[in-house]
C-alpha positions as CSV (number, residue, x, y, z in Angstrom):
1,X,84.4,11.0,-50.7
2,X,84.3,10.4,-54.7
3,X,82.0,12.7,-56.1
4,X,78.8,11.0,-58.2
5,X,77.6,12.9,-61.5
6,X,74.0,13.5,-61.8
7,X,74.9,11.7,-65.6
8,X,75.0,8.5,-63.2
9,X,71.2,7.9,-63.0
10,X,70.7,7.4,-66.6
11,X,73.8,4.9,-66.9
12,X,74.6,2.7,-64.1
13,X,72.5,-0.6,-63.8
14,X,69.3,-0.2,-61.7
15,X,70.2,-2.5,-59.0
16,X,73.4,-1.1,-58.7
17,X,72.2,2.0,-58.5
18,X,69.1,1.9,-56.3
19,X,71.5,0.6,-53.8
20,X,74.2,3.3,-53.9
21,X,71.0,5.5,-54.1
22,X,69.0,4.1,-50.6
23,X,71.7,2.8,-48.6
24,X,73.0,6.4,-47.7
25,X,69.2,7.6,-47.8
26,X,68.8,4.5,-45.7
27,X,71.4,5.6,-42.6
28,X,70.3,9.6,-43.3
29,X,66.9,8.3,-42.2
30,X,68.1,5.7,-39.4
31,X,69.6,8.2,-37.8
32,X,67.3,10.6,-37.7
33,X,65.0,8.2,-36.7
34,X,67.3,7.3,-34.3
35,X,67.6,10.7,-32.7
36,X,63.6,11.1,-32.3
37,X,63.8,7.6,-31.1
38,X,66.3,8.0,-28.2
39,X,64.9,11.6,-27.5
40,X,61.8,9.9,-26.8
41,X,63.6,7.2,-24.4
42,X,65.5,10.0,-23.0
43,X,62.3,11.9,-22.2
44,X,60.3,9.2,-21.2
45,X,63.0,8.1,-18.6
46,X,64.5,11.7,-17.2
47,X,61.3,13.3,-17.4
48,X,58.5,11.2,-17.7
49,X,55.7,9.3,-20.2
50,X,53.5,12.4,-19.9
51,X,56.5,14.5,-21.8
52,X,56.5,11.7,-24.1
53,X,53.0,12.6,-24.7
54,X,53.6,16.6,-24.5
55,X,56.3,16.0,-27.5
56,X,53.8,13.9,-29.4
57,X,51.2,16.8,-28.9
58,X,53.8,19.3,-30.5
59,X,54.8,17.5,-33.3
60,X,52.4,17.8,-35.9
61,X,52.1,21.3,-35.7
62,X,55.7,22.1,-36.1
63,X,56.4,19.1,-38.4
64,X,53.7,20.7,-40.8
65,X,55.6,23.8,-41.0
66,X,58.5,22.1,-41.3
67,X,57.2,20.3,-44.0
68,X,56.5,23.6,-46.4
69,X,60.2,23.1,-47.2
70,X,59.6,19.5,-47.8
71,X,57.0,20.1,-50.2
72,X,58.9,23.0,-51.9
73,X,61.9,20.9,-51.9
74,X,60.5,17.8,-53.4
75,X,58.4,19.6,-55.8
76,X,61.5,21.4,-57.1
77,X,63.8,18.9,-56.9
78,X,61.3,16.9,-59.3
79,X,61.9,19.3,-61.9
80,X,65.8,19.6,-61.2
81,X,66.1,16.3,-61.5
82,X,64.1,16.4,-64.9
83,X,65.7,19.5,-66.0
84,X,69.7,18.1,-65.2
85,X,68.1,15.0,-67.6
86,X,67.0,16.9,-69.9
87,X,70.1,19.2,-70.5
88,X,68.7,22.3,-69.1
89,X,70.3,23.3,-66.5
90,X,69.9,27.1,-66.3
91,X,66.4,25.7,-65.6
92,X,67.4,23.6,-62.9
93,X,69.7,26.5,-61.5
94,X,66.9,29.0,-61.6
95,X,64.3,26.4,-60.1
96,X,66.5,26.5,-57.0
97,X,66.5,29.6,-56.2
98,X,63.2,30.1,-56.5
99,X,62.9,27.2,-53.6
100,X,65.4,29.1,-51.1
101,X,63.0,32.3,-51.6
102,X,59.7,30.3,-51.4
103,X,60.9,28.6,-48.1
104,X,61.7,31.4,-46.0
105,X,59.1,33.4,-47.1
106,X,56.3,30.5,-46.2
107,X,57.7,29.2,-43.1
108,X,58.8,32.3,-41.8
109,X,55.2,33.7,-41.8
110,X,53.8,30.7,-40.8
111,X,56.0,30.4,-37.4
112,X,54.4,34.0,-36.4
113,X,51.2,32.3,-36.7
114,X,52.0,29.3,-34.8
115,X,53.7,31.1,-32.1
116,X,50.7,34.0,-31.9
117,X,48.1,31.3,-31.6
118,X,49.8,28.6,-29.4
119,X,47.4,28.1,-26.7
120,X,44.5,27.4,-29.0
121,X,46.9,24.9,-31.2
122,X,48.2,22.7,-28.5
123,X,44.7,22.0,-26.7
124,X,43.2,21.1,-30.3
125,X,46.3,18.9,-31.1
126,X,45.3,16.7,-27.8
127,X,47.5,19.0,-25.4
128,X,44.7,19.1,-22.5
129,X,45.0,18.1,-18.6
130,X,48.8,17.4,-17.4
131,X,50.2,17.9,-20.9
132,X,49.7,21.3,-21.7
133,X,52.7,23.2,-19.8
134,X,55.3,20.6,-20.7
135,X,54.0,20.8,-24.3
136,X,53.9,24.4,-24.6
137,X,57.8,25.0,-23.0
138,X,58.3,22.4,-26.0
139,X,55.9,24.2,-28.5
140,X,57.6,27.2,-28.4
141,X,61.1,27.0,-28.0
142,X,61.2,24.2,-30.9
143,X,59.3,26.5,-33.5
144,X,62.0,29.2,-33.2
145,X,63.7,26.6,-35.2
146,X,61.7,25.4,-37.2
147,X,62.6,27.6,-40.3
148,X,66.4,26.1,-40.1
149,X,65.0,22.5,-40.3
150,X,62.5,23.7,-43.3
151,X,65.4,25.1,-45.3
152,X,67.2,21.6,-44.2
153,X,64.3,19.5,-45.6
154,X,64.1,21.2,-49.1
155,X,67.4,21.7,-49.6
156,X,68.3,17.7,-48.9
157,X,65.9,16.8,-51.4
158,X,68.5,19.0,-53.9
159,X,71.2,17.3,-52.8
160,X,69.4,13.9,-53.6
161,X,68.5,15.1,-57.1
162,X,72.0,16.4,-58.3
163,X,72.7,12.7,-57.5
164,X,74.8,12.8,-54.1
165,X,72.8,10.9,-51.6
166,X,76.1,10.6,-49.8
167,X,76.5,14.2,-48.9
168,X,72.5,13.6,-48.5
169,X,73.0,11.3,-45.7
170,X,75.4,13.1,-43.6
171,X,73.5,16.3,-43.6
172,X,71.1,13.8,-42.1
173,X,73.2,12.3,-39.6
174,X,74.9,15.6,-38.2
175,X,72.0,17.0,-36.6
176,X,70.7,13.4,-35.5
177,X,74.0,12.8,-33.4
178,X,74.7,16.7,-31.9
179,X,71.1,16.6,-31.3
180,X,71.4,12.9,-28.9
181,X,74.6,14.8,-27.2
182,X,73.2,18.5,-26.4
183,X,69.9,16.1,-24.9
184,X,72.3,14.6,-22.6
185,X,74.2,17.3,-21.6
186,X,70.6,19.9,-21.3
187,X,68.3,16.9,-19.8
188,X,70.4,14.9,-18.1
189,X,73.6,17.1,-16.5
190,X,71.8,20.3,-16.7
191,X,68.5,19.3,-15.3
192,X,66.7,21.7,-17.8
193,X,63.6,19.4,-18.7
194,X,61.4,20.1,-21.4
195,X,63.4,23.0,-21.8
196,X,66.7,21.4,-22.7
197,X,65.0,18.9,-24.9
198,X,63.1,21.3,-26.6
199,X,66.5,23.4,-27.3
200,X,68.5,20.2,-27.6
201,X,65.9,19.5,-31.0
202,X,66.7,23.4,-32.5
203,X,70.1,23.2,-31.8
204,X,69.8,20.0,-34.1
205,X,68.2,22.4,-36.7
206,X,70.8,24.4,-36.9
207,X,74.0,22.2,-37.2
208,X,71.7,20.8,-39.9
209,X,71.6,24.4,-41.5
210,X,75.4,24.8,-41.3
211,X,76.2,21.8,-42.9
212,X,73.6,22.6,-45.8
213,X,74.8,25.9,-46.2
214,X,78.4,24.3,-46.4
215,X,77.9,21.9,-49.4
216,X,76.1,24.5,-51.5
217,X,78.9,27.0,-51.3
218,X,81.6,24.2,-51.7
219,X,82.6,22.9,-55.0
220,X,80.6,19.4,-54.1
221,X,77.5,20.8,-55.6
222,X,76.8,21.4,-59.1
223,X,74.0,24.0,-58.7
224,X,76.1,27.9,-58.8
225,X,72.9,29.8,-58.4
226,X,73.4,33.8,-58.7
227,X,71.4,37.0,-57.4
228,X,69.4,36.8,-60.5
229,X,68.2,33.2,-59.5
230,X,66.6,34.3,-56.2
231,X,63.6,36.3,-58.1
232,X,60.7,34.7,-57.9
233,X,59.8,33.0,-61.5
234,X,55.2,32.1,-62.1
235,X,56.2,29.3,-63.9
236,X,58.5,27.5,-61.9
237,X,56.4,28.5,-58.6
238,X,53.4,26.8,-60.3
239,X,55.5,23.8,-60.7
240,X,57.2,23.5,-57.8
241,X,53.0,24.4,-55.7
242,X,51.7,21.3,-58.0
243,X,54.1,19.0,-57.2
244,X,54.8,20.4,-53.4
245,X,51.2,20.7,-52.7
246,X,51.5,16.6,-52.8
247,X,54.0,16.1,-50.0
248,X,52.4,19.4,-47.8
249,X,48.6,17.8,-48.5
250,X,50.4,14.4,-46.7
251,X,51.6,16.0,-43.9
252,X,48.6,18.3,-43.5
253,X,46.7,15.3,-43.4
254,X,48.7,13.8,-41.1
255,X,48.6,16.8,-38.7
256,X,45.0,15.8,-38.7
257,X,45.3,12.3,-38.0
258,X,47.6,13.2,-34.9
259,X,44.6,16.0,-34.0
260,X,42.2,13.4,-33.9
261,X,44.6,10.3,-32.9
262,X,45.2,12.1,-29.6
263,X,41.6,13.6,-28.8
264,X,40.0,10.0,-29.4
265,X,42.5,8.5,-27.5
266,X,42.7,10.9,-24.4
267,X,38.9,10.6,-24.5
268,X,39.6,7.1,-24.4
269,X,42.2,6.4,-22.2
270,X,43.4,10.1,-20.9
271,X,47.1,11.5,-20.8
272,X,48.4,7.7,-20.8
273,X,46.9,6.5,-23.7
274,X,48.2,9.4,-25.5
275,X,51.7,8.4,-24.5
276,X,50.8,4.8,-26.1
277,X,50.3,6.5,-29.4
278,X,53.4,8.5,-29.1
279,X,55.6,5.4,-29.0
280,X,53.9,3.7,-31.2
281,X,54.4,6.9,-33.6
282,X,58.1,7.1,-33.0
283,X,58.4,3.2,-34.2
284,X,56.3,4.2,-37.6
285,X,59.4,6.8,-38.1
286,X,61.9,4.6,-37.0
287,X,60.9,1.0,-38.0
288,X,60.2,1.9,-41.4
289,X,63.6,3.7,-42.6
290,X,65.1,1.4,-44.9
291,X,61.6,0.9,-46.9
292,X,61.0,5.2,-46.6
293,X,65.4,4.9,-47.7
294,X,64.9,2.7,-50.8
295,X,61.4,5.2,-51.9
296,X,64.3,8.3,-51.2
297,X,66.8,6.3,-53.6
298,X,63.7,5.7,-56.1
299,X,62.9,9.5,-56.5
300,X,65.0,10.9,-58.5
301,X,65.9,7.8,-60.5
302,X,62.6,7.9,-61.9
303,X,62.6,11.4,-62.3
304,X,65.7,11.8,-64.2
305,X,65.3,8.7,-66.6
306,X,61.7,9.9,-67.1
307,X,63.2,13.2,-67.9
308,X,65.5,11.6,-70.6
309,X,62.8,9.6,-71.9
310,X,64.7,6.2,-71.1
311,X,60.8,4.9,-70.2
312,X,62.1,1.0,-70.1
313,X,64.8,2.0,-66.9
314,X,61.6,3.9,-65.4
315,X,60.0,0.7,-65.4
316,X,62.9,-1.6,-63.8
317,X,63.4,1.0,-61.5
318,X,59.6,0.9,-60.5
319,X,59.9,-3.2,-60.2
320,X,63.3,-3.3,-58.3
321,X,61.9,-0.3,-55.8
322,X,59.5,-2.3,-54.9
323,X,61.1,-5.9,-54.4
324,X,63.6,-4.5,-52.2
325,X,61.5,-2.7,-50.4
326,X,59.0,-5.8,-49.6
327,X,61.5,-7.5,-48.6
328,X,63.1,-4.8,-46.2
329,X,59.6,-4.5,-44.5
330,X,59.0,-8.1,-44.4
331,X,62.2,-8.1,-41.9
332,X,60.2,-4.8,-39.8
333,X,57.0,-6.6,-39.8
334,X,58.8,-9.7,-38.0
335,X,60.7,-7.9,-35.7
336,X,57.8,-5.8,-34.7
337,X,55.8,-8.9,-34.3
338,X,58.3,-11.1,-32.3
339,X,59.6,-8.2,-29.9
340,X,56.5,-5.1,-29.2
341,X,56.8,-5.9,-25.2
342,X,60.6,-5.4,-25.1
343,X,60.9,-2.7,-27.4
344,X,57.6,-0.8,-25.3
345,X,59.9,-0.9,-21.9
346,X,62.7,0.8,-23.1
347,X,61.0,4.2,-23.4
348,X,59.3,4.0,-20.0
349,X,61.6,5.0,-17.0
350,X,62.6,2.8,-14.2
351,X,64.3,5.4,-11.6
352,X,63.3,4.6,-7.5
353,X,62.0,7.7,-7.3
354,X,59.0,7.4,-9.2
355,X,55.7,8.7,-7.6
356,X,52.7,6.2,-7.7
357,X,51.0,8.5,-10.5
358,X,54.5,7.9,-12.8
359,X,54.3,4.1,-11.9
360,X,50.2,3.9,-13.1
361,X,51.0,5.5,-16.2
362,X,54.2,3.5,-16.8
363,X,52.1,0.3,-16.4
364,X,49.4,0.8,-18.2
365,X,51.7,2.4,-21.2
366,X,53.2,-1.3,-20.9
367,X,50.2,-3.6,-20.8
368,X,48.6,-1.4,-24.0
369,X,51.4,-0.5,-26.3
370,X,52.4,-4.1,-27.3
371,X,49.3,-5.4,-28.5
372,X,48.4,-2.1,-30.1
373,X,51.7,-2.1,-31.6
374,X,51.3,-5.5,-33.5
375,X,48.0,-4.7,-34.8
376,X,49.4,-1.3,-36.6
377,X,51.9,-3.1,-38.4
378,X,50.2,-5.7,-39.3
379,X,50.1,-4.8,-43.1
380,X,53.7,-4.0,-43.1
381,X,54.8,-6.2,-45.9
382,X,52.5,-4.6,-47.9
383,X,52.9,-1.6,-48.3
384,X,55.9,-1.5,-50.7
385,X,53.5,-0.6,-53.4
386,X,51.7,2.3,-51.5
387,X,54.8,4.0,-51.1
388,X,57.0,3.5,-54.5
389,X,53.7,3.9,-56.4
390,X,52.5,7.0,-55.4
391,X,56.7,8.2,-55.2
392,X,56.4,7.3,-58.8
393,X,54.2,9.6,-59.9
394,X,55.5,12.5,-57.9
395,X,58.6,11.8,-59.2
396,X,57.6,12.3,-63.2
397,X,55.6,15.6,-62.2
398,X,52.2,14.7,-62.5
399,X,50.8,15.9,-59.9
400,X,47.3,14.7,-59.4
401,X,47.4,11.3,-59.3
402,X,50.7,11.6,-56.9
403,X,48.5,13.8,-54.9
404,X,45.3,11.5,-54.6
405,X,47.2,8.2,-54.0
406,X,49.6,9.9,-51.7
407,X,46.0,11.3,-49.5
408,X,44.7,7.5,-50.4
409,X,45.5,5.9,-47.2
410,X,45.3,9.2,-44.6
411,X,43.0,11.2,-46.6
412,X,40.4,8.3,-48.1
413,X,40.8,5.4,-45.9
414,X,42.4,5.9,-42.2
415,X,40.5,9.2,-41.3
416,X,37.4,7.8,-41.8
417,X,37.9,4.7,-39.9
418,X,39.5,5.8,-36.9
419,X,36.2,8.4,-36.7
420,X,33.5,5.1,-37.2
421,X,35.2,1.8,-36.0
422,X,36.5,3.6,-32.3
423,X,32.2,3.7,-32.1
424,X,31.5,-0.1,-32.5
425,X,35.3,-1.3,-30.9
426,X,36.9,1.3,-28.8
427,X,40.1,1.5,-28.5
428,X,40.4,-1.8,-31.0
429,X,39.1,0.1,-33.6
430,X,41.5,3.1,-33.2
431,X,45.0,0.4,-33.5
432,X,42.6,-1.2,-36.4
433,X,42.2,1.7,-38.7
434,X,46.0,1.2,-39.4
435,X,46.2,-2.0,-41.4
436,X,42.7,-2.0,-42.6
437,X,43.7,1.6,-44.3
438,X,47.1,0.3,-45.5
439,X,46.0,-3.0,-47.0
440,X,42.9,-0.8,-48.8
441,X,45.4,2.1,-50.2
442,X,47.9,-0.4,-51.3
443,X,45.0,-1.8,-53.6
444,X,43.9,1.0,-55.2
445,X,47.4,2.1,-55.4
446,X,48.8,-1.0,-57.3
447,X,46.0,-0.7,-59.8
448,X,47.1,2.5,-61.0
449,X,50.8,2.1,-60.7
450,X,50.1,-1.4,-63.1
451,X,47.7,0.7,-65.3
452,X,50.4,3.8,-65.6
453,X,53.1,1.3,-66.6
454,X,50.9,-0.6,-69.2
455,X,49.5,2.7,-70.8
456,X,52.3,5.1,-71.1
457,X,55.1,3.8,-70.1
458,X,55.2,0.4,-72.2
459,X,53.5,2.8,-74.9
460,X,55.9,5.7,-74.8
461,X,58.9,3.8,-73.7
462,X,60.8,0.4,-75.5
């Protein structure tokens, strides 16, 4: 594999560059979506749609925790990628190992508290009736590993900003693929249930850890950190919480949503109309990866050019993000659109032995995701400018407006809606919130994306 200099991102042609940048963030993501995809159609069809449900249940909570090292890992890799364009890269070395410290510490403590208050999370997250045993076998087991994939997440988001999204990709891919083998070997040879697919996920985690741990000791990174790296430094910390706090505030938000996605909907619709949600949730991971891919190229692009003050490739990079993005998600939205019925079938088993409860909640999981399904992505084509725009200001470091247009469309818009419309529409109003909130966030998002370019970069920038 050729190694790519960080130098790269300030040279090579935009187009060119974005490409080399989102393909491999492109297949990282594909097959990670990938794996939750077929772990769901494993589950669904060894155990059953209620598991499906029971894993949808656990996966905000330990996403969230998960998503500390995100945070920390985007917020520092923000100023690594600023600091390697800038020349600084004691700065850049230093701002690493504060993230290593920061994670551990955070997720770490935050693990004891899941694990110590597990039967009051998993009711709240929706985890009532039939769903709470399989969810909390799933709960636990899955958040002993959680502070392998957190150390994974940030330490990714390095790897991106020294400029090797190859090396990027495959630490995406490893744990994807051993994960899809160890389910078939725990779920379906073993018979362990939620128990194998629970350990089949940490298991994951840690090949994902290894491989991690491999390419920062190897030569292929750039980043030697030291002992005297590891202490904790105000100033970076401050940095790395204002820019983190953006990407933790979306996924606390989205915790949320899934709290009060599956309350409204069980209340709704009970343990089966939960497991509608959950498909349709693994399809906004998976559907979406080549637009999420080219916003993961974009990143630190923008962040190092901005950091070397070249303000006019900022801008092309801002304007090519976003073309290919539409058009990736253009391509989703048709697909979605055309095929929601075929796609809904392959999570839902088909063994003989089915009891007549399995077979009610297999049909009307059938007759309700597809519609449902269309009406969610329905603003798909859209939302190009929601994503690179808000990526774009996280990626320069300011922190505020990254934080209030990322929370624009959960935060401002969705919440809100899915709490008022369910009222008037019922179940409508629930799959409605989605494009109503996307097509209102993408709005207010273009406006200051267009206003950002016009004022400081145009001004700053030639």
């Amino acid at each position: 594999m050729a190694r790519v200099s960080a130098e790269d991102l300030g040279t090579e042609p935009i187009g060119r560059l974005l490409i080399k940048q989102a393909v491999p963030a492109s297949i990282g993501i594909l097959v990670m979506s990938l794996n939750i995809l077929v772990d769901t159609i494993f589950v669904g069809n060894w155990i059953g749609s209620i598991a499906i449900a029971a894993i949808n249940v656990v996966l905000p909570v330990s996403f969230f925790i998960a998503a500390l090292g995100m945070a920390i890992g985007i917020g520092g890799s923000s100023i690594i990628s600023r600091a390697l364009g800038a020349n600084d890269p004691e700065k850049a070395l230093r701002t690493f190992g504060n993230q290593i410290t920061l994670t551990l510490l955070v997720t770490i403590t935050m693990v004891g508290f899941g694990l110590y208050f597990a039967n009051d999370l998993i009711p709240a997250f929706g985890g009532k009736g039939g769903i709470f045993e399989p969810a909390k076998i799933y709960y636990t087991i899955v958040l002993y590993g959680v502070p392998f994939l957190a150390l994974c997440m940030m330490g990714n988001t390095v790897i991106r900003a020294e400029g090797k999204p190859k090396f990027a990709m495959i630490a995406m891919i490893i744990p994807s693929v051993g994960n899809l083998l160890m389910d078939y070997i725990f779920i379906y040879i073993f018979d362990w249930g939620m128990e194998g697919a629970a350990w089949a996920t940490t298991g994951g985690y840690l090949l994902c850890f290894a491989y991690i741990l491999y390419f920062f000791l190897s030569r292929n990174s750039e980043l030697k950190i030291n002992l005297t790296h590891f202490g904790l430094h105000l100033p970076i910390l401050r940095e790395i919480g204002s820019l983190g706090f953006v990407t933790l505030s979306r996924q606390a938000v989205t915790s949320v949503t899934y709290l009060l996605m599956n309350n409204i909907l069980f209340d709704l619709g009970g343990e089966s109309m939960v497991a509608v949600y959950a498909i349709i949730g693994r399809m906004l991971m998976f559907a979406l990866f080549p637009v999420f891919g080219v916003t993961q190229g974009f990143l630190p692009i923008a962040g190092y050019n901005y950091g070397a003050k070249k303000y006019q490739r900022v801008r092309e990079s801002i304007n090519t993000a976003i073309t290919y993005a539409a058009v990736v998600a253009t391509v989703v939205f048709i697909g979605l659109m055309v095929f929601p019925a075929e796609i809904t079938g392959l999570f839902l088993s088909h063994r003989a032995d089915m009891s007549a409860a399995e077979i009610a909640s297999n049909t009307f999981v059938l007759e309700n995701t597809p519609s449902a399904m269309r009406w969610v992505f329905a603003a798909t084509p859209i939302i190009a400018i929601q994503l690179i725009g808000a990526a774009y200001f996280q990626a320069v470091g300011k922190a505020v407006p990254a934080l209030l247009l990322t929370l624009t469309r959960q935060g401002f818009f969705f919440i809100p809606l899915i709490l008022i419309l369910p009222l008037y529409l019922g179940e409508l109003g629930v799959w409605l919130s989605f494009p109503v909130a996307d097509t209102l966030s993408t709005i207010v998002t273009g406006y200051f994306l267009k206003r950002e370019v016009r004022l400081v970069l145009r001004k700053e920038g030639n």
